[in-house]
C-alpha positions in Angstrom: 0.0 0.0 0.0 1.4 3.4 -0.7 1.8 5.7 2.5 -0.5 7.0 3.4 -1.3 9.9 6.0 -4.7 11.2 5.8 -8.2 9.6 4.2 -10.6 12.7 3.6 -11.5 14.6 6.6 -9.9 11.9 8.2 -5.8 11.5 10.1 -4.5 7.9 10.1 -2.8 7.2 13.2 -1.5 3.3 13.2 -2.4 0.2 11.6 -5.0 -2.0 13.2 -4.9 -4.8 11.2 -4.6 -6.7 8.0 -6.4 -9.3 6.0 -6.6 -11.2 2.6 -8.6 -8.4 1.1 -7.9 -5.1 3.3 -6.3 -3.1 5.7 -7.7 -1.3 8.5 -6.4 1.6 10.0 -7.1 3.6 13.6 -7.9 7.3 12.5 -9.5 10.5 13.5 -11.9 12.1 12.7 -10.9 15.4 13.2 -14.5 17.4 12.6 -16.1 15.2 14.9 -13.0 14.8 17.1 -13.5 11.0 17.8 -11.6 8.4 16.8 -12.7 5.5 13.9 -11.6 2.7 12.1 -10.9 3.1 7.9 -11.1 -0.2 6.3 -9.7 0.0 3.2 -9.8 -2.4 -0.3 -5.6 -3.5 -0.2 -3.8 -2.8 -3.7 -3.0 -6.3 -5.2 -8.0 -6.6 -5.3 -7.7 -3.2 -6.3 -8.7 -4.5 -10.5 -10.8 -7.0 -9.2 -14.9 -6.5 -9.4 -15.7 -9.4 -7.6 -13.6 -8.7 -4.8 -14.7 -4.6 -4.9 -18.4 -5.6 -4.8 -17.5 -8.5 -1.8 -15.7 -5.4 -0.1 -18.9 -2.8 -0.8 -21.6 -5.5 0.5 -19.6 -6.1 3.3 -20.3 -2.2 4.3 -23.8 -2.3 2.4 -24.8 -5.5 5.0 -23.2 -3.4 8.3 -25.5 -0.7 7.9 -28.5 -3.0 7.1 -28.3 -4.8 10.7 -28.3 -1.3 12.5 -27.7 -2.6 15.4 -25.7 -1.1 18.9 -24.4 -5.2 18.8 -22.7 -4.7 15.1 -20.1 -2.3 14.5 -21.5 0.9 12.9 -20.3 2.3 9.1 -20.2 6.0 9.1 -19.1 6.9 5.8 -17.7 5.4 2.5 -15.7 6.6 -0.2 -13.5 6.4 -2.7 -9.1 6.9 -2.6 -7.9 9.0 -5.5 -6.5 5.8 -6.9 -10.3 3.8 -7.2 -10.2 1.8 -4.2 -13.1 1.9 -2.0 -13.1 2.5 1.9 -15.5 2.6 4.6 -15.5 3.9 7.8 -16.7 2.5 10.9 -16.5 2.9 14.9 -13.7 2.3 16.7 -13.7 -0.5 19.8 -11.0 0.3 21.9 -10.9 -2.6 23.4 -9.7 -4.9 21.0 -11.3 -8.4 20.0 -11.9 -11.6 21.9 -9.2 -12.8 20.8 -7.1 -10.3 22.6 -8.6 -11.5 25.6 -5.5 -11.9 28.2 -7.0 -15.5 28.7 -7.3 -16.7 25.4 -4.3 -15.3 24.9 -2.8 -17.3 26.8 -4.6 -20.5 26.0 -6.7 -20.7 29.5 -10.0 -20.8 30.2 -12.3 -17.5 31.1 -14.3 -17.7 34.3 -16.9 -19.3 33.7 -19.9 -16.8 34.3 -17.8 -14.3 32.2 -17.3 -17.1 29.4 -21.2 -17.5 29.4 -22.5 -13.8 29.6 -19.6 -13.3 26.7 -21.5 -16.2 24.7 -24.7 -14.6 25.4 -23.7 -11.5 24.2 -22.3 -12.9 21.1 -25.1 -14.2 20.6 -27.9 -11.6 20.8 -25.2 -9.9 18.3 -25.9 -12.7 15.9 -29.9 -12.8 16.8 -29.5 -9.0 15.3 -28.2 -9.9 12.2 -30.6 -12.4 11.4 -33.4 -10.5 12.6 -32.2 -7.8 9.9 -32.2 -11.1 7.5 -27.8 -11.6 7.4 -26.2 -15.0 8.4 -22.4 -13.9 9.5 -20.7 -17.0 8.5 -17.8 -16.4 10.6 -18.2 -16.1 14.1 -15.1 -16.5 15.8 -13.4 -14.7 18.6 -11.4 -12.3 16.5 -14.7 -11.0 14.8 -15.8 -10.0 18.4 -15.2 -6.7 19.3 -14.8 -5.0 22.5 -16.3 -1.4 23.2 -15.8 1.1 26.1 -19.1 2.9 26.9 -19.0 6.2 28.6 -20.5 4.7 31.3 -17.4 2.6 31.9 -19.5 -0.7 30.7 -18.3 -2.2 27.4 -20.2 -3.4 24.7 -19.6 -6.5 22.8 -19.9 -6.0 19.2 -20.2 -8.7 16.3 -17.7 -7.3 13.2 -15.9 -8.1 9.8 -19.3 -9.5 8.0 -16.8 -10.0 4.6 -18.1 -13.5 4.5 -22.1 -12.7 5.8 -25.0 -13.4 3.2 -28.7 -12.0 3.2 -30.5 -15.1 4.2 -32.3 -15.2 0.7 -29.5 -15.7 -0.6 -27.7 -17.9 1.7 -29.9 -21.0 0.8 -28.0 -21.2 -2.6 -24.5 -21.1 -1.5 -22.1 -22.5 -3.9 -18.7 -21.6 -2.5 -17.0 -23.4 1.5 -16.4 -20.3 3.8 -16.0 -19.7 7.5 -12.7 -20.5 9.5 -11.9 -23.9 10.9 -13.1 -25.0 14.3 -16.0 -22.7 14.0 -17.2 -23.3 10.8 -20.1 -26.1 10.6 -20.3 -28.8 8.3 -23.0 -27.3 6.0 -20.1 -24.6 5.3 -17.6 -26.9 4.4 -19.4 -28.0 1.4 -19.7 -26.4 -1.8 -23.3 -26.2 -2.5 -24.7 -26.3 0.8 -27.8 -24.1 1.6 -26.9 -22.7 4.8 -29.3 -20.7 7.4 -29.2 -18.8 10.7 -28.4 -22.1 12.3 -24.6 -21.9 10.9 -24.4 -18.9 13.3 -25.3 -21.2 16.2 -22.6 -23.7 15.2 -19.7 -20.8 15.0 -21.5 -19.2 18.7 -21.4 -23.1 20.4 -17.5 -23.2 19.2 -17.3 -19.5 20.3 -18.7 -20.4 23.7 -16.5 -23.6 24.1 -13.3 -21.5 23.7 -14.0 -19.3 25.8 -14.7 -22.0 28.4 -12.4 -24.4 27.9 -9.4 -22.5 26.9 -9.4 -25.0 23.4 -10.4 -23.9 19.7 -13.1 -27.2 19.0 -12.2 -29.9 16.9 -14.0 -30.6 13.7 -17.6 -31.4 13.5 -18.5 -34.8 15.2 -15.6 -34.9 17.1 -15.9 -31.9 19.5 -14.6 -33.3 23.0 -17.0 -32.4 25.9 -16.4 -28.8 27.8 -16.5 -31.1 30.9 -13.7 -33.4 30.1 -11.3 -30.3 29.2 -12.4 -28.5 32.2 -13.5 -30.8 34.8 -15.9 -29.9 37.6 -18.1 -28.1 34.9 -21.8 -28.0 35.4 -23.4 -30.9 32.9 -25.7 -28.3 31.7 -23.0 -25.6 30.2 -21.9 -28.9 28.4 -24.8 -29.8 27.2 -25.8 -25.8 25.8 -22.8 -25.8 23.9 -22.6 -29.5 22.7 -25.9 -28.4 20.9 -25.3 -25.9 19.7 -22.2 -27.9 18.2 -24.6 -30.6 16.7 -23.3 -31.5 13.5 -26.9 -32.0 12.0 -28.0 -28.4 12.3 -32.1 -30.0 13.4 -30.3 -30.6 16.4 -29.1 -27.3 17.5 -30.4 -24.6 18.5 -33.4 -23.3 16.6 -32.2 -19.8 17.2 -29.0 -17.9 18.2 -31.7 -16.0 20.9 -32.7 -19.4 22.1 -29.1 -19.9 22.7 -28.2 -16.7 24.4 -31.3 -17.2 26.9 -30.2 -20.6 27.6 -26.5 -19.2 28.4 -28.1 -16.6 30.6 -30.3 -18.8 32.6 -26.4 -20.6 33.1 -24.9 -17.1 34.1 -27.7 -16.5 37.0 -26.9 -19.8 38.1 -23.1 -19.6 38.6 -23.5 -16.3 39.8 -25.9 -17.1 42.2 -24.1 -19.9 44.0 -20.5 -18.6 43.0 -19.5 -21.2 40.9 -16.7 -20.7 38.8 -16.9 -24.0 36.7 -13.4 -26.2 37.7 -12.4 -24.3 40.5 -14.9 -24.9 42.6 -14.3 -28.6 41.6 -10.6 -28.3 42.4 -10.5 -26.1 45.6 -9.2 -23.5 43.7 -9.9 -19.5 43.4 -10.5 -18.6 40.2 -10.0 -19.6 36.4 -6.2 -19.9 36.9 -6.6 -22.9 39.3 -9.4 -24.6 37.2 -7.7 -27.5 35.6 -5.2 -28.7 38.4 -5.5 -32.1 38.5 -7.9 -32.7 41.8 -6.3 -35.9 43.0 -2.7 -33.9 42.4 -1.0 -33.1 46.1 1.3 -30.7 44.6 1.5 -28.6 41.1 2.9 -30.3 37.9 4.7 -28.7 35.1 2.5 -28.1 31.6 3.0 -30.7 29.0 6.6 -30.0 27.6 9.5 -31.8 25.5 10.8 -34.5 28.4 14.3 -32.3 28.4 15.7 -30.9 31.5 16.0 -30.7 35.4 12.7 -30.1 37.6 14.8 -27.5 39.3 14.5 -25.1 36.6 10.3 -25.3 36.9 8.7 -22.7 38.4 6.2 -24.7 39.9 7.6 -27.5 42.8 7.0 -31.0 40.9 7.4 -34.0 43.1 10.5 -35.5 43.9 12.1 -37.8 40.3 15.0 -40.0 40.0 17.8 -37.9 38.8 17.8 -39.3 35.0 17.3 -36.3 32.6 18.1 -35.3 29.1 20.7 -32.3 28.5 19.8 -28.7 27.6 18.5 -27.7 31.4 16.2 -24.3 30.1 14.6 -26.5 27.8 11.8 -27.5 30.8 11.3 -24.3 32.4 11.2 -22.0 29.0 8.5 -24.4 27.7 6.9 -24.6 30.9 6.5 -20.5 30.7 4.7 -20.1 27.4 2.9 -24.0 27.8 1.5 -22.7 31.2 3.9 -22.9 34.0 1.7 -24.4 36.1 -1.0 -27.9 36.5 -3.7 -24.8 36.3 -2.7 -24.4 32.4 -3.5 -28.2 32.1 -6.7 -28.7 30.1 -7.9 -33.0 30.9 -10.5 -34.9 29.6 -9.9 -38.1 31.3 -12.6 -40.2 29.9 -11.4 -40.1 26.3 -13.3 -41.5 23.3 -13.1 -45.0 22.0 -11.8 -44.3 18.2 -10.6 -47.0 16.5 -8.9 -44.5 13.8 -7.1 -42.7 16.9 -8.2 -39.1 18.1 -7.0 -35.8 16.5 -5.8 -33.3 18.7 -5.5 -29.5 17.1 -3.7 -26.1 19.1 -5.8 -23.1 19.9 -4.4 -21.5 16.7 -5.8 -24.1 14.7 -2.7 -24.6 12.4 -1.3 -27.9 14.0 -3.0 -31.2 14.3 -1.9 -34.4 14.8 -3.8 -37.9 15.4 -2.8 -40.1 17.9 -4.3 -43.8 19.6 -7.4 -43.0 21.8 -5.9 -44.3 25.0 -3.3 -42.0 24.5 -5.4 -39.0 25.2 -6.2 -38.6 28.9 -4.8 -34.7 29.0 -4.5 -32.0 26.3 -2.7 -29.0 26.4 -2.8 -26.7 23.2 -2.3 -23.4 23.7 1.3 -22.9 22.3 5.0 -22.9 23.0 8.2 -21.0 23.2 10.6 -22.2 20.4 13.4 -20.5 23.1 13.3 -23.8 24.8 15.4 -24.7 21.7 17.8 -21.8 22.0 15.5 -20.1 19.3 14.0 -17.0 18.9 11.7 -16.3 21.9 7.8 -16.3 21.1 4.7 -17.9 21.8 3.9 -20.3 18.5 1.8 -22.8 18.1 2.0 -25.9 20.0 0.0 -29.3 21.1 1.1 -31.6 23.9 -1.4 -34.6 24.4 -0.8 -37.9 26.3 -2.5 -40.7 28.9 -0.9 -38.6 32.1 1.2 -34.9 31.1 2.0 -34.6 34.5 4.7 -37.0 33.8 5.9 -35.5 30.7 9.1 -34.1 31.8 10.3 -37.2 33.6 11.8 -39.9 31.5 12.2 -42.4 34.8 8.3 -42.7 34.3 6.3 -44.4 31.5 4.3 -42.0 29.5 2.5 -42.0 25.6 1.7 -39.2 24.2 3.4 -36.5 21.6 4.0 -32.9 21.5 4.6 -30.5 18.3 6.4 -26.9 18.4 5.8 -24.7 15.3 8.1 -22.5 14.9 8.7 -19.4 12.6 12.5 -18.6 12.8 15.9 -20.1 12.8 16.8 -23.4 12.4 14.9 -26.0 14.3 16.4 -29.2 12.3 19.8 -27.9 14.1 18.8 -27.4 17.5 17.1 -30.7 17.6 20.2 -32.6 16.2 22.3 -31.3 18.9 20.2 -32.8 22.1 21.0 -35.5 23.5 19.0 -38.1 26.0 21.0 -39.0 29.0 20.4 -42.7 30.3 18.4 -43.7 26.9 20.0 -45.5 24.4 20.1 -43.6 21.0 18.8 -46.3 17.7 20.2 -44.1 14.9 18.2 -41.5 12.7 16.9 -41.5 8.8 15.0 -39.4 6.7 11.7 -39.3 6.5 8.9 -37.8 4.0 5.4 -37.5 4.4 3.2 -35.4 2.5 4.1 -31.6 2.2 6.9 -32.1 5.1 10.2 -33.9 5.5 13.3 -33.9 7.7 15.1 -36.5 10.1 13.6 -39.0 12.9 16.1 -40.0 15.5 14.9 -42.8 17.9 16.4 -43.8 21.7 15.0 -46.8 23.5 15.6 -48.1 27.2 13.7 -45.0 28.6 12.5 -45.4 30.7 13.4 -49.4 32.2 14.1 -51.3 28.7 10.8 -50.7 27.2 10.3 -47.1 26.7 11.1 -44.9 23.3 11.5 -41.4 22.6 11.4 -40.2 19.3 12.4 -36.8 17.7 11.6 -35.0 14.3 12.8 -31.8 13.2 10.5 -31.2 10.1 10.6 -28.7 7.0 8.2 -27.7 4.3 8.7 -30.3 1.5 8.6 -27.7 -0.9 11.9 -26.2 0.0 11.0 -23.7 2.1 12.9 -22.5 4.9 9.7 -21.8 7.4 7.7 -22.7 9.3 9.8 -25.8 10.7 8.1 -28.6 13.3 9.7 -29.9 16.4 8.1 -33.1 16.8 9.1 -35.4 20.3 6.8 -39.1 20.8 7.0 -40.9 24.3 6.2 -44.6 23.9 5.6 -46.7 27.0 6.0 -49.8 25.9 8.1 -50.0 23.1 5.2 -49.1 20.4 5.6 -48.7 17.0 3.1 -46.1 17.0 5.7 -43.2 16.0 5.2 -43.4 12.0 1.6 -43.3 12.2 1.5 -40.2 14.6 4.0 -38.6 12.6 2.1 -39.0 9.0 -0.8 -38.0 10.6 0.8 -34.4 11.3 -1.1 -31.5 10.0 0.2 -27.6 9.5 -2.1 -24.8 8.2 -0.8 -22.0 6.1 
C-alpha cells in the first residue's frame, strides 16, 4: 500500500490490522473529534470487481443490521487511486481474541465465558433478525467497546463473508474459518441458514470456556472433560449448539443466548466458577489442576531438562534427565507454567482411527491412539526452549498422564509439536541428547508436504520405553515454518510413523 497519512477529513494514526482483502487503520476524525476505524480495499484486489463488490456489500450488509451489537459504518468513499473505503466505529478494546485468557490459552471464568457467549449471541440474533447469516463467528470477529458509562459493549464485526439469508440457501462456495465453521459450510453447494451462526457461537462459547479452539464437527470433546468440575448443563448448551446435524441445535441464536443466561444467574448465584470450585481452587487460573494432584505439575513439555529449573515444585524424580536444562522451564513458561494451564478430559473417546488433537491457533494437528489422550494441552509454545528466537507459536502436547511428561524415569504415551517461525529447528534438535536412553540411529523421512530427520532412543525409561524426535521442513523447500516433533512410547510401540504422518500444518 502506498503511505498513506490522511483519508478525507480523516488522520490515520497506526495500523489496526490486515487481511486477505484489506487493511484497517485507527484514525480521526478530526471534525467530529472521535476516533474511527478506515477499512480500506488492499492494492494487489484493487482491479478485481468481484472482490470490490464482496468489499462494498460487506459495508452495504453493516448498515443494514443497524444494530448497537454490530459495528456501525459511518461513511464510504473512494481513494484518488479507485479503491473503495468505509468507515466505521472504533472498539478500543480490542477483540476476543485479545482477551488476556485466550491469549494465553486458558480458560475464562466461567460466568464471564457465558454472559460473553450470550452477548455474542444476541449480536448474531440481530443480524438475522435484519435477515444476514455472518458465516464467521469467531473470537477475532468480536469486538470489545468502552461505553462512557465505563460498561463495554460486545460488538459482532468483519461480516466480509455474511450473506442476506435469501440468498444464503444457494450457496455455492466453502467459507468460515476452521473450528467454528459447521459442516453445511464446508461444502460447496450447501444451503446454509441462521443455524450456521449457532454452530460458530457453540464453538465460540467452548473457547471461551475451555481454553481450546473445538475440533471438527463430530468430534468436539466435551467442555467437561477439558475442564472438569463443569456444570453438565454448560456442556450440554454448547454440545448443541455444536450438533453436527444443524435439526439438532439450537433453533435460534436468541434461544441460545437465553439458555446461556439462565447458566450465568446460576453460577452467579451460588459462586460457581466451573473447575475451580471442583478443584478447591480461586478462580480460572486454578481450574484444571488435576484434583487428585498433592502438589502442582509442570505443563505438557519436551521431556528435556532438570525439575529444578520449573517454576512450579513438581514431586521428587530420579535424577535421569536429558541435557539442555532451560529446555523444561522455558516451555513450561509459554505452555502454562503451572498444572492450572492443564486442560484434561480423562474419559477419552473410544476411536478406533485414533483421536485428533489441534492447538488453539488451529494450524497444528496431529492424530494419535485413543488411549493415548487422557490430557490435552494446546495453547502454544516458546521455540526459546530450543535456543530459538523467543515467542509464543503454536504448540500441542497430548498424552495418557502430562504430568509426567518431563520425567523420563516414568512411563508415558503421548506427543508434543512446536511450530516455529524462525531459525533453524532441524539444528537445534540434532544437537540434544537423551541421558540414560539408548540412541537407535536416525533417517530421513517424507510425508506429505513435510520432511526432515527422525532420531529414535529406547531403554527409557526401564528397557521398554522410546523417545522419538523430528525436526520437520516444508517439502517444498521452504525454509519456514519448521516442526519440532518429540513421541513418548511406554511400551516399546511402533506407533511413531503413524502419529507422525498423521501431522497436519495450516498456512
Amino acid at each position: 500500500m502506498h503511505s498513506l497519512e490522511r483519508i478525507g477529513r480523516y488522520r490515520l494514526e497506526r495500523r489496526l490490522g490486515s487481511g486477505a482483502f484489506a487493511v484497517v487503520w485507527l484514525a480521526h476524525d478530526d471534525v467530529l473529534e472521535a476516533p474511527v476505524a478506515i477499512k480500506v480495499l488492499a492494492e494487489n484486489w484493487a482491479g478485481r470487481l468481484d472482490v470490490r463488490e464482496r468489499f462494498l456489500e460487506e459495508a452495504r450488509l453493516l448498515r443494514r443490521a443497524g444494530s448497537s451489537r454490530i459495528v456501525q459504518v459511518y461513511d464510504i468513499g473512494e481513494l484518488p487511486d479507485g479503491r473503495p473505503y468505509f468507515v466505521m466505529e472504533y472498539a478500543d478494546g480490542g477483540t476476543l481474541a485479545d482477551h488476556p485468557a485466550l491469549a494465553a490459552g486458558t480458560p475464562l471464568p466461567l460466568p464471564e465465558a457465558l454472559r460473553l457467549t450470550a452477548l455474542a449471541a444476541r449480536a448474531a440474533e440481530a443480524l438475522h433478525t435484519a435477515g444476514i447469516v455472518h458465516r464467521d463467528i469467531k473470537p477475532s470477529n468480536v469486538l470489545r467497546h468502552s461505553s462512557p458509562d465505563g460498561r463495554v459493549r460486545l460488538l459482532l464485526a468483519d461480516l466480509g463473508l455474511a450473506k442476506s439469508l435469501a440468498q444464503a440457501s444457494g450457496l455455492t462456495r466453502a467459507a468460515g474459518s476452521e473450528g467454528y465453521r459447521p459442516p453445511e459450510q464446508a461444502v460447496p453447494g450447501a444451503g446454509i441458514d441462521a443455524r450456521a451462526d449457532v454452530y460458530g457461537l457453540g464453538a465460540l462459547g467452548h473457547h471461551l470456556v475451555t481454553g481450546t479452539v473445538p475440533g471438527p464437527p463430530g468430534e468436539v470433546l466435551r467442555p467437561d472433560r477439558l475442564r472438569p468440575g463443569l456444570d453438565p448443563a454448560v456442556s450440554r448448551a454448547l454440545l448443541r449448539a455444536l450438533a453436527p446435524d444443524r435439526e439438532d441445535r439450537w433453533p435460534t441464536a436468541l434461544a441460545f443466548a437465553r439458555e446461556l443466561e439462565r447458566l450465568t444467574d446460576g453460577t452467579a448465584a451460588t459462586g460457581a466458577t466451573g473447575t475451580a470450585e471442583a478443584t478447591g481452587g480461586t478462580g480460572a487460573a486454578d481450574a484444571a489442576a488435576p484434583a487428585h494432584d498433592s502438589a502442582p505439575t509442570a505443563a505438557p513439555v519436551p521431556a528435556s531438562a532438570s525439575a529444578s529449573t520449573v517454576a512450579a515444585p513438581l514431586p521428587a524424580r530420579r535424577p535421569r534427565r536429558l541435557v539442555l536444562p532451560a529446555v523444561l522451564a522455558a516451555l513450561a513458561v509459554v505452555l502454562g507454567g503451572t498444572a492450572a494451564a492443564v486442560l484434561l478430559h480423562r474419559s477419552p473417546p473410544a476411536m478406533d482411527e485414533g483421536l485428533r488433537v489441534t492447538d488453539s491457533s488451529g494450524r497444528v494437528r496431529v492424530e494419535v491412539p485413543a488411549d493415548w489422550g487422557g490430557q490435552v494441552r494446546a495453547s502454544g509454545w516458546d521455540p526459546a526452549a530450543l535456543g530459538l528466537r523467543a515467542g509464543k507459536e503454536p504448540g500441542l502436547a497430548v498424552a495418557d498422564d502430562l504430568s509426567r511428561w518431563q520425567d523420563l524415569d516414568t512411563p508415558v504415551n503421548g506427543v508434543f509439536l512446536g511450530l516455529s517461525g524462525h531459525g533453524d529447528v532441524a539444528a537445534r534438535v540434532g544437537a540434544l541428547g537423551h541421558a540414560g536412553c539408548h540412541y537407535e540411529g536416525g533417517h530421513a523421512w517424507a510425508g506429505g508436504d513435510w520432511h526432515g530427520r527422525v532420531r529414535t532412543w529406547s531403554g527409557c525409561p526401564g528397557e521398554e520405553g522410546s523417545l522419538t524426535e523430528a525436526a520437520l521442513t516444508p517439502a517444498d523447500g521452504t525454509a519456514h515454518p519448521q516442526l519440532y516433533v518429540q513421541i513418548r512410547e511406554s511400551d516399546g510401540g511402533d506407533e511413531a510413523d503413524r502419529v507422525l504422518d498423521s501431522v497436519r500444518v495450516a498456512s
